[in-house]
C-alpha positions as CSV (number, residue, x, y, z in Angstrom):
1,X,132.7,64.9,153.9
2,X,129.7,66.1,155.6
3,X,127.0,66.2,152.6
4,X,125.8,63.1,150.3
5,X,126.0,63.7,146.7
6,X,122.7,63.2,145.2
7,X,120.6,63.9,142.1
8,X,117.0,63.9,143.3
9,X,114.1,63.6,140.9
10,X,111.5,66.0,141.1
11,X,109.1,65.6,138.5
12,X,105.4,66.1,139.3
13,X,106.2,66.5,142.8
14,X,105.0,69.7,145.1
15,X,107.9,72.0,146.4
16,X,107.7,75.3,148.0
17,X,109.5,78.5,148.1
18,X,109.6,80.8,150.4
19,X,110.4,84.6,149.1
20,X,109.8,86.5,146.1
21,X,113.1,88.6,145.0
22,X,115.6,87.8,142.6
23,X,117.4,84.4,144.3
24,X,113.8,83.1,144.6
25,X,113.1,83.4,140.9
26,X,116.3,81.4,140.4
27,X,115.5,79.0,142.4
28,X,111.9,78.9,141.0
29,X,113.1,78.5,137.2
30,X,115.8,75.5,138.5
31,X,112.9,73.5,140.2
32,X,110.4,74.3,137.1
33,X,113.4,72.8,134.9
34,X,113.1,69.7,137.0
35,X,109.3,69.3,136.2
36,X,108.4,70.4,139.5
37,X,105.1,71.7,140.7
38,X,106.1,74.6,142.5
39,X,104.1,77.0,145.0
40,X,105.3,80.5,146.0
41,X,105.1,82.3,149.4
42,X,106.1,86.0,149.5
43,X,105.1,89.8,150.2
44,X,106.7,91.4,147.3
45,X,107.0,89.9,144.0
46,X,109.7,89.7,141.7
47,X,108.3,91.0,138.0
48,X,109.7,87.0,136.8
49,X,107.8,85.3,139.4
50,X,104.5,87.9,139.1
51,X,104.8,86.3,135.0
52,X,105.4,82.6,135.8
53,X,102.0,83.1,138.4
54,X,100.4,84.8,135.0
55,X,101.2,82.3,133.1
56,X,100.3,79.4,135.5
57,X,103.2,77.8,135.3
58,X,103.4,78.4,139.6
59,X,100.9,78.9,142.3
60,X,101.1,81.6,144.8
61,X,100.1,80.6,148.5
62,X,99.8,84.3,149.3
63,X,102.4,87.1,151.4
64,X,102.1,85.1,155.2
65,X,104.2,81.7,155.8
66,X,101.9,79.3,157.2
67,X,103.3,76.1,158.8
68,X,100.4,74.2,156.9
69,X,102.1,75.0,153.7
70,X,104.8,72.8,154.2
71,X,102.1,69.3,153.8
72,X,102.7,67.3,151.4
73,X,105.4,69.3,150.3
74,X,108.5,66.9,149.2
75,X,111.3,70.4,149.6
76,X,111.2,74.0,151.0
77,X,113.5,76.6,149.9
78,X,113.9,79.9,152.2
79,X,115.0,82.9,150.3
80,X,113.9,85.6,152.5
81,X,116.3,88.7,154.2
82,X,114.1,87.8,157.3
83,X,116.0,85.6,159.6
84,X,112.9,84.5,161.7
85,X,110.7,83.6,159.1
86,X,113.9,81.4,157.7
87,X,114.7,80.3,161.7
88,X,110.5,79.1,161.9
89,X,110.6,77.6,158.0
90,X,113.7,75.9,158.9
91,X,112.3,74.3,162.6
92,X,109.1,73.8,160.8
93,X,110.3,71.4,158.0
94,X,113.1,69.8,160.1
95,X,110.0,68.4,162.2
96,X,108.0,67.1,159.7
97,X,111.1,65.9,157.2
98,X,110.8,67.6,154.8
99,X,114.2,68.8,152.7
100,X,114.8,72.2,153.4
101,X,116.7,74.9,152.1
102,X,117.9,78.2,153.6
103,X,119.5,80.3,150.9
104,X,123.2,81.3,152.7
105,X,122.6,79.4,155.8
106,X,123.7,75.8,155.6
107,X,123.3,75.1,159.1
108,X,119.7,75.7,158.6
109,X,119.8,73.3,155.8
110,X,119.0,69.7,155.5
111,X,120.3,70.6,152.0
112,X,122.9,72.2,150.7
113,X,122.8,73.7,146.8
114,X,125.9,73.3,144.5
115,X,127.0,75.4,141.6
116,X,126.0,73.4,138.7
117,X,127.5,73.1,135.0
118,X,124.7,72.2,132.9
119,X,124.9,70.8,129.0
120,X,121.6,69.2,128.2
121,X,121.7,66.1,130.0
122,X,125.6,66.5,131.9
123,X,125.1,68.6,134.9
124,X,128.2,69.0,136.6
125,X,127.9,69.9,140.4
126,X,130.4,71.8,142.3
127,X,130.3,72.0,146.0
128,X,132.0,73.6,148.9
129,X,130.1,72.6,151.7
130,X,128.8,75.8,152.0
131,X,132.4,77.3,152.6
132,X,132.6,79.3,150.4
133,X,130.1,80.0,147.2
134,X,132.2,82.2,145.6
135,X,134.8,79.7,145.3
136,X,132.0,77.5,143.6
137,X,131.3,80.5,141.1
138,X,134.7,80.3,140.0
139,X,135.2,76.6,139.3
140,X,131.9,76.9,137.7
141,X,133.3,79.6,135.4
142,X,136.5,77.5,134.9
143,X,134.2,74.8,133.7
144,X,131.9,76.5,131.8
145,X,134.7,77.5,129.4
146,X,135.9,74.2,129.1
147,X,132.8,72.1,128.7
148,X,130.9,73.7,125.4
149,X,127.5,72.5,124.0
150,X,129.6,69.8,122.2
151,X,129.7,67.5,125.4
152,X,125.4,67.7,125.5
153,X,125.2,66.3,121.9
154,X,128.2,64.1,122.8
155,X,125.9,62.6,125.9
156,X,122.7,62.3,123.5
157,X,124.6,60.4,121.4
158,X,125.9,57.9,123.5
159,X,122.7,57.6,125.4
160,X,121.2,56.8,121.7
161,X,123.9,54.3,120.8
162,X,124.3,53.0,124.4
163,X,120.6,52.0,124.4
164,X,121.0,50.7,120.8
165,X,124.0,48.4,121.8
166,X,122.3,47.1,124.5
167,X,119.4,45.8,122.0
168,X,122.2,44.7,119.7
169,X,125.0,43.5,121.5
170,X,124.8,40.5,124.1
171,X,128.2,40.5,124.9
172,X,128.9,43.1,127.6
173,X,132.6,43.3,127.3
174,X,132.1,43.6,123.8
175,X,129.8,46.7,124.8
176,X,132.3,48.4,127.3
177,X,135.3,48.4,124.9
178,X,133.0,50.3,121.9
179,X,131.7,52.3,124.5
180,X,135.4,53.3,126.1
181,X,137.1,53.7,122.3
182,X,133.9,55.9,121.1
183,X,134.4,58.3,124.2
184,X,138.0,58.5,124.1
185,X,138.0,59.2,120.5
186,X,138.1,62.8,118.8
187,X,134.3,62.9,118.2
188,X,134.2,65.8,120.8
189,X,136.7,67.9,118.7
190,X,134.3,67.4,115.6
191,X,130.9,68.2,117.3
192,X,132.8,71.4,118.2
193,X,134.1,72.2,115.1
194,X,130.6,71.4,113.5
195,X,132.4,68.4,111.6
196,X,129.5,66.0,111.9
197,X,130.3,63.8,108.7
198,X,134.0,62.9,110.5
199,X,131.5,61.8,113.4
200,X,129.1,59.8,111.2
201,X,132.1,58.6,109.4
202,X,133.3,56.9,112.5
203,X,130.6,56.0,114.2
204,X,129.8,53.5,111.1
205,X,133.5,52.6,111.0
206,X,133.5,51.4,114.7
207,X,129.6,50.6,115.4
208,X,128.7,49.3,112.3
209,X,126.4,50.3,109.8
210,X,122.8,51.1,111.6
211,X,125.1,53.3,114.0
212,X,125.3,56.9,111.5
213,X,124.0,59.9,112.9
214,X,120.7,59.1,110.6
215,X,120.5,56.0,111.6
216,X,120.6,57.7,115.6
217,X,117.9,59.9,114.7
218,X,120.0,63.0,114.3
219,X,119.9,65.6,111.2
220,X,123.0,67.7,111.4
221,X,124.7,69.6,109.2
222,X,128.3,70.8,108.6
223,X,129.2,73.9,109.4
């Protein structure tokens, strides 16, 4: 395995792109996601990206690279068709360590990015060490369909009744066996099927009372 799996955490910290088409855009909205602070580099603008500089939400450095972009910067992402400005952006942020990206040239890369599955908080990655991305399209199709919006309120439960518990409950084998027989029970089939008394139901039935979707700070109906 050549790559390290890692979730890095971007918020409030200054990332550049380099390009302005479509791929750029998408790279742009992932990092804004993430709470980054994101500056633009590019000769032509994508109509998304001239919005998002409208609207503030990203700065635009202006159409020339400069290597003096790249300080203080914490990641670079190339999306450019213009192999020498990716070649210089690449040789330029190796040098001063900074995590870079070249979009469809991994050995440019000090980072690769994967296909991701993302449910509110569960964000599934799917890599192929640059191999193949259309592999990683599939698999991320595969999963899409079998991971609904069920599994994101599913995690914001147990993240509220995990963080309850641990208030609650001293005992941490105590807390391991609730937490294994919750997520192994049929709660997931519920949230889909918009059954959300079944889930209260049973959340006071194995948590106790104080552990009811009210109780969590949820207000959902059945539908």
């Amino acid at each position: 395995m050549r790559y390290y799996p890692i979730n890095l955490d971007l918020r409030g910290k200054s990332c550049l792109v380099i390009g302005g088409g479509g791929v750029a855009l998408r790279k742009v909205k992932r990092l804004l996601e993430c709470g980054a602070c994101v500056k633009i580099v590019a000769k032509r603008l994508a109509e998304g990206i001239k919005a998002l500089i409208k609207e503030g939400k990203i700065e635009y450095l202006g159409s020339e690279y400069k290597k003096e972009f790249l300080e203080g910067k914490s990641l670079v992402i190339g999306a450019t068709n213009d192999q020498v400005l990716n070649a210089k952006v690449s040789e330029d942020a190796h040098k001063l360590n900074i995590l870079c990206n070249i979009v469809d040239q991994p050995k440019r890369c000090s980072f690769i990015l994967p296909s991701v599955v993302v449910r509110g908080d569960l964000i599934i990655a799917i890599s192929t060490s640059g191999k193949s991305p259309a592999l990683a399209k599939k698999i991320r199709l595969d999963l899409e369909n079998s991971f609904g919006d069920e599994y994101a309120i599913f995690l914001e439960i147990m993240g509220r009744v995990r963080e309850k518990m641990l208030k609650g409950i001293n005992r941490q084998p105590l807390r391991k066996q609730l937490f294994e027989k919750v997520v192994n029970s049929d709660i997931l089939i519920w949230l889909k099927d918009k059954e959300f008394s079944k889930v209260d139901t049973y959340l006071k039935k194995t948590l106790g009372e104080g552990f009811g979707l009210k109780d969590l700070g949820f207000s959902l109906k059945n539908g």
